[in-house]
C-alpha positions as MATLAB code, in Angstrom:
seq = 'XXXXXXXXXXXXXXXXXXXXXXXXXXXXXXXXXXXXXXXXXXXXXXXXXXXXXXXXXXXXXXXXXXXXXXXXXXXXXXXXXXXXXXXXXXXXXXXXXXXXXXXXXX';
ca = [
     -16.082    9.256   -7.919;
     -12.834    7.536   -6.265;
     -15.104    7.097   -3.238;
     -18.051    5.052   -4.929;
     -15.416    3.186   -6.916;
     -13.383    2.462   -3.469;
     -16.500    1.271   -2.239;
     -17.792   -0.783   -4.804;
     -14.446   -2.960   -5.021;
     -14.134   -2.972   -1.154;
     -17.712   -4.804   -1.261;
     -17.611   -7.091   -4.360;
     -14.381   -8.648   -3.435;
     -12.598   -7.711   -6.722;
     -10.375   -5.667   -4.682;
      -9.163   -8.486   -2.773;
      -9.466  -10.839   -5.827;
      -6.994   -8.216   -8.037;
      -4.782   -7.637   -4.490;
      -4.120  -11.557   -4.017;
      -3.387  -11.818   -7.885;
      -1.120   -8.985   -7.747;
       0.497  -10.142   -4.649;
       0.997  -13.605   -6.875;
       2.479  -12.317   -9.510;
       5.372   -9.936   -7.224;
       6.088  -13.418   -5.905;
       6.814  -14.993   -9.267;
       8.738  -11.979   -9.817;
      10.964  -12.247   -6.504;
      11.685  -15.743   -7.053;
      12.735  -15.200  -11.085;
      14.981  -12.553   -9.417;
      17.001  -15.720   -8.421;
      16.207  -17.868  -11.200;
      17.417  -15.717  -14.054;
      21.022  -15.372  -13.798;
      20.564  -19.181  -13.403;
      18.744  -19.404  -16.798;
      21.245  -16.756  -18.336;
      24.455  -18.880  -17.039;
      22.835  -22.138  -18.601;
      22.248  -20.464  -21.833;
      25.437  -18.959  -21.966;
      27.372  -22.215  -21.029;
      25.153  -24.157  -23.966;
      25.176  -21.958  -26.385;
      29.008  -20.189  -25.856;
      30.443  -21.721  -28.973;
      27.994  -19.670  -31.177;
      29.410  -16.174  -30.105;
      32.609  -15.122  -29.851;
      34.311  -15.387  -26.381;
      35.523  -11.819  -26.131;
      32.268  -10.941  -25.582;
      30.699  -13.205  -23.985;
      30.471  -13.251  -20.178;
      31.128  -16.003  -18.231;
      29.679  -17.510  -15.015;
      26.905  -16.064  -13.131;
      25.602  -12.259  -14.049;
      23.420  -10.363  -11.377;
      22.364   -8.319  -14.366;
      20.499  -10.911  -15.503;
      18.110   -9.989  -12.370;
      17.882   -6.292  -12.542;
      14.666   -6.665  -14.568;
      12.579   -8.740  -12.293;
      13.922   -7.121   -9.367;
      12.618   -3.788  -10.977;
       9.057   -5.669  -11.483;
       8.641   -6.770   -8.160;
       9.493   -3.707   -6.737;
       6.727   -1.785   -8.658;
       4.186   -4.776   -8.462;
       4.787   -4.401   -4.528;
       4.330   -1.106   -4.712;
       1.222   -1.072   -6.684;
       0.120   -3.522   -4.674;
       0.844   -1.726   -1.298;
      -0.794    1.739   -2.483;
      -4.144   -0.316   -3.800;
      -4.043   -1.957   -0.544;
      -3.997    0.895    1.660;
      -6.558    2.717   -0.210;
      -9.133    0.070   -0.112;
      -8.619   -1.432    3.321;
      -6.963    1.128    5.173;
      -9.424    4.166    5.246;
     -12.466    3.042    7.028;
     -15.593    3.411    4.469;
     -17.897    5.707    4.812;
     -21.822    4.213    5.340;
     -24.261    6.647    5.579;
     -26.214    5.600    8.853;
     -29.492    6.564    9.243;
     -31.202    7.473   12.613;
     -33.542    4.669   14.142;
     -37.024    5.942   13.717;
     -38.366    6.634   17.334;
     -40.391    4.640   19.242;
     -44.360    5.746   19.605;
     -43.855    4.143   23.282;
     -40.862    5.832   24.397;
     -42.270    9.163   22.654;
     -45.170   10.008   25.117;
];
């Protein structure tokens, strides 16, 4: 069942269509892995006044990037495990002998 399903994406081009799109999105995740303590340290240095400052952090938390950097680690590796089993394993095609020549025959 795998096998016909394997097959079916490797020759429709969904496969690669659903590779390049997961590929896209462990991109967006890398590069929010950098972005969000950004975002976090703006928010916090806007809107500091509104909680009190024994709890609040200050500066720039690399907590803040533990999320996406747990996304695009699984994305990848979704991504590397769909990509071996579609384009790794060669596919098997059922090749049929070549009828035989009447000329060669006699």
């Amino acid at each position: 069942m795998f096998e016909r399903l394997r097959q079916a994406l490797v020759e429709s081009y969904v496969g690669a269509v659903a590779l390049g799109y997961l590929f896209a999105e462990a991109i967006l995740h890398f590069v929010n892995i950098f972005a969000s303590p950004v975002a976090g340290w703006v928010s916090r240095k806007q809107y500091g006044g509104f909680v009190s400052g024994a709890t609040a952090p200050t500066g720039f938390s690399p907590q803040d990037a533990l999320p996406e950097l747990v996304r695009f680690f699984l994305l990848l590796l979704v991504w590397y495990v769909l990509m071996r089993w579609l384009y790794f394993k060669p596919l098997n095609k059922e090749i049929s002998e070549p009828a035989p020549n009447p000329e060669q025959a006699g």
